[in-house]
N, C-alpha and C positions, 0 to 999 in steps of 0.2 A: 455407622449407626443406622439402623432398620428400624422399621414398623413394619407391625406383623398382621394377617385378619387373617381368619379361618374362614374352613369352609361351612361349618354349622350350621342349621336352619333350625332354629327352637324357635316354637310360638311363645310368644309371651304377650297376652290380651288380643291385641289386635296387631301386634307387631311381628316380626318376623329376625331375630337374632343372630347374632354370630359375635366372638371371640374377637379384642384388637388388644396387643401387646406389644412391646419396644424394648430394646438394648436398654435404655436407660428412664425411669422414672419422668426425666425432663422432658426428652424427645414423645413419652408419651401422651403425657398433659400437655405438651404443647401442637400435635394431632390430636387430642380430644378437641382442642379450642379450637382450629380452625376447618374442623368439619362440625362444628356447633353443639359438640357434645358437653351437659353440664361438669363441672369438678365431683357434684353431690354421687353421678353414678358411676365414679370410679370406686372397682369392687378391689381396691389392695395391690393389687398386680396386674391388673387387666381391666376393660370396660366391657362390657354387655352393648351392643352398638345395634340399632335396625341398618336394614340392608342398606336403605338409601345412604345412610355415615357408609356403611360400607365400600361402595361406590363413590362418595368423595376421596374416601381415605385412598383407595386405589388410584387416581387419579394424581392424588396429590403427592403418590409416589411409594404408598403401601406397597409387601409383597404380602400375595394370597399363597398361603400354606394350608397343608389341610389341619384336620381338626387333633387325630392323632399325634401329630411334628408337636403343634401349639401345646399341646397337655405336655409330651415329658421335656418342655422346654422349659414351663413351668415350674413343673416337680422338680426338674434339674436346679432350677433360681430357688428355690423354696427350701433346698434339703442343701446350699451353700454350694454349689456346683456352676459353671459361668453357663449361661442361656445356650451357646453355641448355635451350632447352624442348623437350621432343619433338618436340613441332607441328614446331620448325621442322630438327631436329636435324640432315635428312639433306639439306636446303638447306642449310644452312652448311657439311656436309659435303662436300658438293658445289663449292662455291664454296671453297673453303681448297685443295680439291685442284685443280682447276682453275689457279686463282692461283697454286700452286706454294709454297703458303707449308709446307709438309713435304715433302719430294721422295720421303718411302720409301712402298712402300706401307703401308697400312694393318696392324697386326700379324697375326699369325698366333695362331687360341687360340678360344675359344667364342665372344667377342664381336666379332670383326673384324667389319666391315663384310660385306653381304653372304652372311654365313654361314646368315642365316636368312630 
């Protein structure tokens, strides 16, 4: 089991963002909790983290993906397909969408496909 952080840099007020995801739901509220991040700003599948979580998250054993890998890892969880590995994440991306096995595009939001 993994935890995931991107490499994204979005301002949001005075903060500065990126992307944390996980194998499992558990393993990811249970790194929101111990780099101090509330439950309220889990966004569904992922948290919106400032850099400094970021750097604990790493620490405490996160791996930095970039922002690309994290979106069709996403899309890949989202459309019933398993997370998989980075490496391979935006090949399978690739081939799912091809193959026509989800017909919509990809979502609209931080992590869609291609946004970064």
């Amino acid at each position: 089991m993994t935890v995931y952080v991107d490499d994204m840099r979005a301002r949001h007020g005075q903060h500065i963002l990126c992307h944390m995801i996980a194998d499992s739901e558990e393993e990811l509220h249970a790194m929101a909790e111990r780099i101090g991040m509330e439950r309220r700003r889990y966004q569904g599948d992922h948290y919106d983290i400032p850099l400094a979580q970021k750097g604990l998250a790493l620490a405490a054993g996160a791996r930095e993906i970039r922002q690309r890998q994290l979106a069709c890892m996403v899309w890949l969880k989202r459309h019933g397909h398993g997370m998989g590995e980075p490496e391979t994440a935006e090949v399978r991306y690739r081939s799912c969408r091809s193959a026509g096995s989800a017909s919509e595009a990809p979502e609209a939001g931080p992590v869609a496909p291609g946004s970064g």
